[in-house]
TORDOMAR-924029 format. One record per residue (C-alpha): residue number from 1; x, y, z; residue in one letter. Coordinates in Angstrom, 2 decimals. Layout:
% residues N
ATOM:nr:east:north:up:rest
ATOM:NUM:X:Y:Z:A
...
***
This chain:
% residues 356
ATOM:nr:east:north:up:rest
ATOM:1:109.40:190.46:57.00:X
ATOM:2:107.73:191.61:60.37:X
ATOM:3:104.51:189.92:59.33:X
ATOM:4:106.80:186.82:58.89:X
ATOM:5:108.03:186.81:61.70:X
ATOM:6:104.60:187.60:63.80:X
ATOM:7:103.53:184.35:62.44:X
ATOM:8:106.67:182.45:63.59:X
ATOM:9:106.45:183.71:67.07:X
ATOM:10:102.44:183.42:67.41:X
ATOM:11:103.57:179.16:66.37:X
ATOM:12:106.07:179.56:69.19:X
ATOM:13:103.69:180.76:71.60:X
ATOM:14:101.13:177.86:70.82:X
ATOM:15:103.29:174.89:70.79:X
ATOM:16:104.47:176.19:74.53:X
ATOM:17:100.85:176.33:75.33:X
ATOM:18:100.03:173.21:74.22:X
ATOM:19:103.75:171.57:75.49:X
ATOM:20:102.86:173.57:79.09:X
ATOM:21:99.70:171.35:78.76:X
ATOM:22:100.09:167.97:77.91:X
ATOM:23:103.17:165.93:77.81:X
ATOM:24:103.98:164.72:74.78:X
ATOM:25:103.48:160.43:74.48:X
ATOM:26:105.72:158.41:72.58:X
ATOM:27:104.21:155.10:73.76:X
ATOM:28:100.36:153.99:73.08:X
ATOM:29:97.82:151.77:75.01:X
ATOM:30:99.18:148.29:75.49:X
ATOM:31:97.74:145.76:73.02:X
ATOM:32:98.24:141.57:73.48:X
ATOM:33:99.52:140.89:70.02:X
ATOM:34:100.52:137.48:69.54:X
ATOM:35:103.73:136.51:67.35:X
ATOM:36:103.82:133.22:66.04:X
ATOM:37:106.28:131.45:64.05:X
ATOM:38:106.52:127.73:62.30:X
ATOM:39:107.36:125.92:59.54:X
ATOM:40:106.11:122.47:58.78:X
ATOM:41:108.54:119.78:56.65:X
ATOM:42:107.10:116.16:55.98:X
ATOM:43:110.49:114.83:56.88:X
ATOM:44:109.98:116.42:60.51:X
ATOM:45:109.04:113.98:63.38:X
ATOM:46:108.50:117.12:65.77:X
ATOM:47:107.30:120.52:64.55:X
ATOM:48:108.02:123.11:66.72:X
ATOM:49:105.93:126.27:67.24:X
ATOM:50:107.34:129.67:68.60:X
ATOM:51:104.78:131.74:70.13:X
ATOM:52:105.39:135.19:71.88:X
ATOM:53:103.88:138.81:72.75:X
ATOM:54:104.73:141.73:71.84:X
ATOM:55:105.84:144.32:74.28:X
ATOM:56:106.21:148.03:75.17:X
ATOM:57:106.56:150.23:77.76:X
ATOM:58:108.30:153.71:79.00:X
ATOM:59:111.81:151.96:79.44:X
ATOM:60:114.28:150.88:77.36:X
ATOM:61:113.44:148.23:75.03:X
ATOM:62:116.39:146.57:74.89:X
ATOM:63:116.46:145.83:78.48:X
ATOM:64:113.21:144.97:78.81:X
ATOM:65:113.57:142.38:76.02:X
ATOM:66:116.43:140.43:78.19:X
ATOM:67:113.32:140.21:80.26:X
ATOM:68:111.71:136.74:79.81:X
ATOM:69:108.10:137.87:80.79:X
ATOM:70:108.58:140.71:78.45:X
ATOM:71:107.72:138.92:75.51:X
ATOM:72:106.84:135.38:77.45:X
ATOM:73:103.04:134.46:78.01:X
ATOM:74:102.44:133.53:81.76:X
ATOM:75:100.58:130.80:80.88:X
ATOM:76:100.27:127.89:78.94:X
ATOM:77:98.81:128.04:75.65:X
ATOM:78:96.34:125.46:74.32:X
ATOM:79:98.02:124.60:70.56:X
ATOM:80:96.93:121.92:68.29:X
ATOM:81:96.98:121.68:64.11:X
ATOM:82:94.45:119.76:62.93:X
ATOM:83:94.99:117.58:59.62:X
ATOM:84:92.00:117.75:56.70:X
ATOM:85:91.86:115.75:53.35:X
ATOM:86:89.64:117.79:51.63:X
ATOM:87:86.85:118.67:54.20:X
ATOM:88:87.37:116.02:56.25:X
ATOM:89:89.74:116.23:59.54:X
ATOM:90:91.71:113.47:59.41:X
ATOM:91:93.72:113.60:62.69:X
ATOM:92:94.71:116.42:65.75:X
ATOM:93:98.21:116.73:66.44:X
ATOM:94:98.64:118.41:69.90:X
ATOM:95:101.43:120.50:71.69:X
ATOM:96:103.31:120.73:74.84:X
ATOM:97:106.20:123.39:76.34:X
ATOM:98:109.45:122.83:75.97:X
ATOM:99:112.76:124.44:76.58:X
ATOM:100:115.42:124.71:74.08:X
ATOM:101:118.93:125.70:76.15:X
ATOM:102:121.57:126.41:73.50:X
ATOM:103:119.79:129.64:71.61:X
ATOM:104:122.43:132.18:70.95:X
ATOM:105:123.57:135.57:72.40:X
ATOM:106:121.22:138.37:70.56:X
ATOM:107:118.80:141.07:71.92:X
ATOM:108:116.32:138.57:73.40:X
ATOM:109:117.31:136.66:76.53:X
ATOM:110:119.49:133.55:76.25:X
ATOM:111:120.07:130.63:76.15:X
ATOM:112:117.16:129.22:77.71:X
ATOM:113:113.55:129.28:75.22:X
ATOM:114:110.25:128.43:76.16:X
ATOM:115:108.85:126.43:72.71:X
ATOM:116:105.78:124.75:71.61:X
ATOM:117:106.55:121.24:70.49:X
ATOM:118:104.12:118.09:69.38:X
ATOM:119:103.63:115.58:70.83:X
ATOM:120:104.11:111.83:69.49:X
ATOM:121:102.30:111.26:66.57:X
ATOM:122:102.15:108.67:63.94:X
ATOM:123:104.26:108.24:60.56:X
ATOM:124:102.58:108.63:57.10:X
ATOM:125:104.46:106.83:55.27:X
ATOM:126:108.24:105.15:54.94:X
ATOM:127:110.09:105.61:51.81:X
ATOM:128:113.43:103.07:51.30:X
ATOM:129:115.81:104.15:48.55:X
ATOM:130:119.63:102.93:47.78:X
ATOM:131:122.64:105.08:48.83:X
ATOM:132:125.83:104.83:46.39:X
ATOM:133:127.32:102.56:48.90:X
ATOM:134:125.48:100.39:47.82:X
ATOM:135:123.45:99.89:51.49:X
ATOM:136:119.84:100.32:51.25:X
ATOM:137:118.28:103.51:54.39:X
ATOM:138:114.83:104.38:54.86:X
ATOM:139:113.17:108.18:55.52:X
ATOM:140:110.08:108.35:57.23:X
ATOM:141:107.42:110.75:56.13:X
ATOM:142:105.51:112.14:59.16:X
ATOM:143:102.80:114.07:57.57:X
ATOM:144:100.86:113.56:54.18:X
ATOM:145:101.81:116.45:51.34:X
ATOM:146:98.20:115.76:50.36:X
ATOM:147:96.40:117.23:53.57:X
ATOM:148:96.39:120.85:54.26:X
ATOM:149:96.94:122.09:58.19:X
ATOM:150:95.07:124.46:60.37:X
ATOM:151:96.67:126.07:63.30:X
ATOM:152:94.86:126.95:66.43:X
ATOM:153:96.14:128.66:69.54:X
ATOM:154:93.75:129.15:72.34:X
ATOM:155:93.64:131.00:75.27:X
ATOM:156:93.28:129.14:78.68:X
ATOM:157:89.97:131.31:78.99:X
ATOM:158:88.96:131.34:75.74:X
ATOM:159:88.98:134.99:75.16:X
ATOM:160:91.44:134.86:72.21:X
ATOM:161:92.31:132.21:69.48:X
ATOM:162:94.94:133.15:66.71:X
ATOM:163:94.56:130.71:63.82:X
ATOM:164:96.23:129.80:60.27:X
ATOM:165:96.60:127.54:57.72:X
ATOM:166:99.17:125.90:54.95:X
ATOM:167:99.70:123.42:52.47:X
ATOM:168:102.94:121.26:52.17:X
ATOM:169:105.12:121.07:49.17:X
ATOM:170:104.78:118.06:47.35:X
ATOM:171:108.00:115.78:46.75:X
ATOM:172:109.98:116.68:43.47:X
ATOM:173:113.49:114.90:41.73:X
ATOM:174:116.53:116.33:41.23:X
ATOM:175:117.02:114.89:37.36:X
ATOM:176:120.12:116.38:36.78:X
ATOM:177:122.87:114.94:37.15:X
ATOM:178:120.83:111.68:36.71:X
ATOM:179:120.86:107.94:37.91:X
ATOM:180:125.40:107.69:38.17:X
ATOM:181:126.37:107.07:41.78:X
ATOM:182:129.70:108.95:40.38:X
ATOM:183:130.04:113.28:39.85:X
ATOM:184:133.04:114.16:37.86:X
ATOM:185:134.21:117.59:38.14:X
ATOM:186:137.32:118.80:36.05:X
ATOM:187:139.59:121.85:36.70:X
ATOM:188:139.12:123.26:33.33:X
ATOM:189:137.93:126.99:32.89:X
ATOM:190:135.17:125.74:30.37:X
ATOM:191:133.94:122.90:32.39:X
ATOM:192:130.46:123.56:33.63:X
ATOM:193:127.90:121.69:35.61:X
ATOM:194:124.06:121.62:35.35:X
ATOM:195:121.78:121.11:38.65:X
ATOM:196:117.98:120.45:37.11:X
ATOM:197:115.03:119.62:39.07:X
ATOM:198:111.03:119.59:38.24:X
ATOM:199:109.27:122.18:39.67:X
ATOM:200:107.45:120.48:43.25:X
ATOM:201:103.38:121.89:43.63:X
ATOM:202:101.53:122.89:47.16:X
ATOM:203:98.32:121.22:47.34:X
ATOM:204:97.19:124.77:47.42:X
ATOM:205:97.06:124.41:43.16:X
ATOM:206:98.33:128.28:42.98:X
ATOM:207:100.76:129.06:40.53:X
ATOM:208:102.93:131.46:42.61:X
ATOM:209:106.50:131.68:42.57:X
ATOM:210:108.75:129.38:44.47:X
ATOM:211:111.76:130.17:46.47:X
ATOM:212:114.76:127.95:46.04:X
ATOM:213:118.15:127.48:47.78:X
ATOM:214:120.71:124.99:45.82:X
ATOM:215:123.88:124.30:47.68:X
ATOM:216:126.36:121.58:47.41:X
ATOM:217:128.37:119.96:50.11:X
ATOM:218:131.50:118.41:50.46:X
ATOM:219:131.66:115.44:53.27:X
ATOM:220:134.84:113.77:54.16:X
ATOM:221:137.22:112.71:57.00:X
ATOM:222:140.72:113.41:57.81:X
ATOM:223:143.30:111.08:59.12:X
ATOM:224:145.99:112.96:61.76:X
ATOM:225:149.47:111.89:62.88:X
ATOM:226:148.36:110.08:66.18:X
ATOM:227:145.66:108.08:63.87:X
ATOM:228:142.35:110.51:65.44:X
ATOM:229:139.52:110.47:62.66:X
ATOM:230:137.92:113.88:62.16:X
ATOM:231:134.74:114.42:60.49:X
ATOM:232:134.34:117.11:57.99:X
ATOM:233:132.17:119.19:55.45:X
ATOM:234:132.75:122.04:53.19:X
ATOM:235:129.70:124.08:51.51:X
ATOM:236:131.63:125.11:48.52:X
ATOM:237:128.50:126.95:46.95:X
ATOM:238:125.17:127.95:47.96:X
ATOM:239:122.18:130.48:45.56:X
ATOM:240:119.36:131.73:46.51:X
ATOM:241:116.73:131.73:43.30:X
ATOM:242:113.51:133.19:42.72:X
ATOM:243:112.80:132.40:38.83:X
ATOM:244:110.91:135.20:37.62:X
ATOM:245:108.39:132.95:35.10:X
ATOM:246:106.71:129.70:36.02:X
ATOM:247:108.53:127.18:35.01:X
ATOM:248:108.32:123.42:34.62:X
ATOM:249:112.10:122.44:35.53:X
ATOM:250:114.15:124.94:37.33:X
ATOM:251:118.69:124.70:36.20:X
ATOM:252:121.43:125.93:37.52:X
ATOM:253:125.03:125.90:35.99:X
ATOM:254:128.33:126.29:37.91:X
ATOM:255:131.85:126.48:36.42:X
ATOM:256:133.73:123.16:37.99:X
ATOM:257:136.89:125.23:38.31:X
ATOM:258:135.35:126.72:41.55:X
ATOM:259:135.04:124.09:43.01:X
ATOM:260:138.84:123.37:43.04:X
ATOM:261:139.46:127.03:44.14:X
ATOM:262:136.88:126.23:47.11:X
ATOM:263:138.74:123.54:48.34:X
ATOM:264:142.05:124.58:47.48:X
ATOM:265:141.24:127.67:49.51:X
ATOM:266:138.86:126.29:52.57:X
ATOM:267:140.02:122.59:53.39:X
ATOM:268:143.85:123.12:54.56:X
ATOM:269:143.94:124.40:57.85:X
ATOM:270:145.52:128.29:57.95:X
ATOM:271:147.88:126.45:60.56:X
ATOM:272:151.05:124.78:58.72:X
ATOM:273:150.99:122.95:62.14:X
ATOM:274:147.57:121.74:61.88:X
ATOM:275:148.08:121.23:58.44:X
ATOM:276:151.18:119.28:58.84:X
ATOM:277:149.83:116.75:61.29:X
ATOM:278:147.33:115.61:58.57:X
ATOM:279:148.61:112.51:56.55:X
ATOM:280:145.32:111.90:54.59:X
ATOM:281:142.17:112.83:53.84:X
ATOM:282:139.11:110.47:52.13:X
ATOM:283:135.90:111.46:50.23:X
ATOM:284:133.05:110.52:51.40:X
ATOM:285:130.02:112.03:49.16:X
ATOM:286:128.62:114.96:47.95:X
ATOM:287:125.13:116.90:49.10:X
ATOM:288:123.04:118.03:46.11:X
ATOM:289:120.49:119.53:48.00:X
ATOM:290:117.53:121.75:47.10:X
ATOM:291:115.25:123.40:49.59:X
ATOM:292:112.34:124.79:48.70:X
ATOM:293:109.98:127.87:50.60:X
ATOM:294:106.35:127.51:49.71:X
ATOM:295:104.34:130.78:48.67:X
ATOM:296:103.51:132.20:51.92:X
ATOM:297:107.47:131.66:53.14:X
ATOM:298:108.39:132.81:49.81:X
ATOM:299:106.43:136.42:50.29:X
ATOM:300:107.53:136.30:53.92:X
ATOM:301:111.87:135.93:53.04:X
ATOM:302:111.52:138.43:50.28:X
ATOM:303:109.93:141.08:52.18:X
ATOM:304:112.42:140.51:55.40:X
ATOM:305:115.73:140.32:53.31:X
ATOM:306:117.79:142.77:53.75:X
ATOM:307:117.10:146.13:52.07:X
ATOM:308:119.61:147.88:49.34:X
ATOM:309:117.28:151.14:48.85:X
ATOM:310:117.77:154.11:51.30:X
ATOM:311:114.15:153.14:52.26:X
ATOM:312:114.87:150.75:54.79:X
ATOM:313:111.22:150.83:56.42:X
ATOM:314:109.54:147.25:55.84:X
ATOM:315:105.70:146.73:55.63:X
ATOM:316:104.35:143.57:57.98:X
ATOM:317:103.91:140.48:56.07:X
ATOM:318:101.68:137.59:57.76:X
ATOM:319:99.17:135.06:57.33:X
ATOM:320:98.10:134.72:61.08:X
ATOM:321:94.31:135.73:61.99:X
ATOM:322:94.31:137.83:64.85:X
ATOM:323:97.96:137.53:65.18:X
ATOM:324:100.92:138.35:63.56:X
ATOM:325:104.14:135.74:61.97:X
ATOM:326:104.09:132.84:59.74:X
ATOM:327:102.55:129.30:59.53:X
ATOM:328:103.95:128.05:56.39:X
ATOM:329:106.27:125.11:54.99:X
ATOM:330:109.29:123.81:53.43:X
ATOM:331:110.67:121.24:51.74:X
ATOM:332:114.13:119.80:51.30:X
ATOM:333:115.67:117.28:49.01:X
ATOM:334:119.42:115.46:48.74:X
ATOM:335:120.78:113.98:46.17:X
ATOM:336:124.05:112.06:47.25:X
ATOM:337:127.23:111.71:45.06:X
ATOM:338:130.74:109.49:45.07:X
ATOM:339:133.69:111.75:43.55:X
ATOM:340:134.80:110.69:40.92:X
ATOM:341:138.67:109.31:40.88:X
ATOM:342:139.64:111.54:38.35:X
ATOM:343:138.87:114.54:40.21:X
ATOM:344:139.97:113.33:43.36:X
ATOM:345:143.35:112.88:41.57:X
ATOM:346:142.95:116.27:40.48:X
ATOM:347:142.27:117.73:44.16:X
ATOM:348:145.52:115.97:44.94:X
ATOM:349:147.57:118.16:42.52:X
ATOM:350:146.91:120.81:44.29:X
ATOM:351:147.88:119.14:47.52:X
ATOM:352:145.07:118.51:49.81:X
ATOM:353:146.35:114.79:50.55:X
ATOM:354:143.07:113.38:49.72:X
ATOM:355:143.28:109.17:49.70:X
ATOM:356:141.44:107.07:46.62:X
***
C-alpha cells in the first residue's frame, strides 16, 4: 500500500512540474482550410457556390462565428467550372459575389451571405412536354448530363487553388403510375399505390448506390367569405431510400387511406374561425416528384445524418483537393396529376369543402 501510494504522489509531483512549466494549449497553429459547398442540377440557370474558412482562436467560438470575417475570405476568390466532353473542354462558366439577405437565425451570422454565383451562360437544350391541362410548357436544360465538371478556386496570388470534380445524373421516367392525366386514390384500408421509376446513371459509369427522396404534393386553392383566393400545398408524404442492391427500377407502395388521414388532419385550419370563413376549396394537381443525390452526395448525407449510436463522433467526408466540402449533383423529376372525381368526392365526406 505505501509503495502504492509513493507512486501516486511521485505522478503528482511531475504533472505540477510539468503544469508549473508550460501551460497547457487547447488551440493549435492556425491553418487556411477552405470549405466549399455546391451542388449542380441541369434544370439550374444559376449554380451557386458557398465558399468559407475555417476558424479558431482562444475565444469563444460561438461568438466569433457571428463574426463575418471569422469564417469570410477578405478577398475575392477567382471561381470558374470548366465543362469537358470527354477530354475536350467544351466551355468555362465563371463566377461573381453575391449576397443572399434572407438566410436564417443559426450560429453563423445572419441574414446577410456573401455567395459565389455564375454568371450568364448559355442553355443546352429546351425540352417541351404537355401538362394535364392540356397547355403545352417548356423546361430549359442549362448544362449537358453528358459532360463532366471541374471546379477551380484560385487565390488572387496564386498561392492556393482547391479543385474538384462531378458528373450529373442523367434524366430518368417516373413509369408508374403511367401515361393517365387522372390519380385515383380510394379510402379503403387495402387500397395501395405503386410509385416506379428506372434507375437514372452519372456519366461517371459507377455502379454505386443512389440516394432517393419520393414525396407527393397536394396543390390547391381556397375560396374565403369576402371572395380572396389563397394558394395552397400539402406534402402528405415524403421517404428517404437508399436500396441496398442495384437495381434496374426502384417502387414504392403507400396505403391510399393515408392520404385521406393527411388531409383530413392538415388542410382545415385548427381555427373554427378560419375554418368557417372558407366556402370552397378546388384541386389543382398533384407533385410526384423524385429527387435523386448522386454518389458523392449520397456518401456525403449518409455520413452527416443524424447519429442513433452513443458514438456520436463523425469522420470528415469530402471530395475537395486541398480543401474540404462537396462538389457534387442532383437531380429532380415531377410527374403532375389531376384528382380524380371520385376521390375528390371522397375528400368531401369527410368535409374539407373541396369543389369538382
Amino acid at each position: 500500500m505505501k509503495k502504492a501510494y509513493n507512486i501516486i504522489l511521485l505522478l503528482a509531483i511531475i504533472v505540477t512540474i510539468i503544469s508549473c512549466k508550460k501551460d497547457f494549449k487547447t488551440t493549435s497553429d492556425y491553418e487556411d482550410i477552405t470549405i466549399v459547398y455546391a451542388l449542380l442540377d441541369q434544370h439550374d440557370n444559376n449554380i451557386y457556390i458557398k465558399i468559407n474558412k475555417a476558424f479558431l482562436g482562444e475565444g469563444d467560438a460561438l461568438i466569433m462565428a457571428q463574426q463575418p470575417d471569422s469564417s469570410n475570405y477578405p478577398e475575392k476568390l477567382i471561381v470558374k467550372i470548366d465543362e469537358y466532353n470527354g477530354n475536350n473542354k467544351v466551355r468555362t462558366i465563371e463566377f461573381d459575389t453575391t449576397t443572399l439577405y434572407n438566410k436564417e437565425q443559426g450560429i453563423f451570422y445572419y441574414p446577410n451571405q456573401p455567395i459565389y454565383m455564375s454568371k450568364l451562360t448559355n442553355w443546352h437544350d429546351i425540352i417541351y412536354y404537355i401538362r394535364p391541362e392540356g397547355d403545352t410548357i417548356f423546361d430549359t436544360i442549362w448544362l449537358n448530363q453528358d459532360h463532366k465538371y471541374k471546379l477551380s478556386i484560385l487565390y488572387p496570388d496564386t498561392s492556393k487553388k482547391i479543385t474538384s470534380e462531378t458528373y450529373l445524373i442523367h434524366d430518368f421516367t417516373i413509369t408508374k403510375p403511367g401515361y393517365s392525366k387522372i390519380i385515383k386514390f380510394t379510402n379503403d384500408p387495402d387500397a395501395t399505390t405503386t410509385i416506379r421509376w428506372n434507375k437514372p446513371s452519372s456519366n461517371g459509369g459507377t455502379d454505386l448506390l443512389y440516394r432517393y427522396e419520393l414525396s407527393m404534393v397536394l396543390n390547391y386553392q381556397e375560396l374565403s367569405l369576402d371572395q380572396d383566393t389563397i394558394q395552397r400545398s400539402l406534402t402528405y408524404f415524403s421517404v428517404t431510400l437508399t436500396p441496398n442492391e442495384n437495381l434496374d427500377e426502384i417502387s414504392y407502395n403507400f396505403h391510399d387511406q393515408n392520404f385521406f388521414t393527411s388531409c383530413e388532419s392538415r388542410i382545415p385550419y385548427s381555427d373554427p374561425q378560419q375554418e368557417a370563413n372558407v366556402i370552397g376549396r378546388y384541386s389543382q394537381f398533384i407533385e410526384i416528384i423524385v429527387a435523386v443525390a448522386n454518389e458523392d452526395y449520397t456518401l456525403y448525407l449518409e455520413v452527416y445524418e443524424p447519429s442513433t449510436s452513443i458514438v456520436q463522433e463523425k469522420p470528415v467526408y469530402t471530395n475537395i483537393e486541398n480543401g474540404i466540402g462537396l462538389f457534387s449533383s442532383r437531380y429532380k423529376k415531377i410527374k403532375i396529376k389531376k384528382l380524380h372525381a371520385e376521390t375528390i368526392a371522397e375528400m368531401n365526406d369527410l368535409g374539407l369543402k373541396f369543389v369538382y
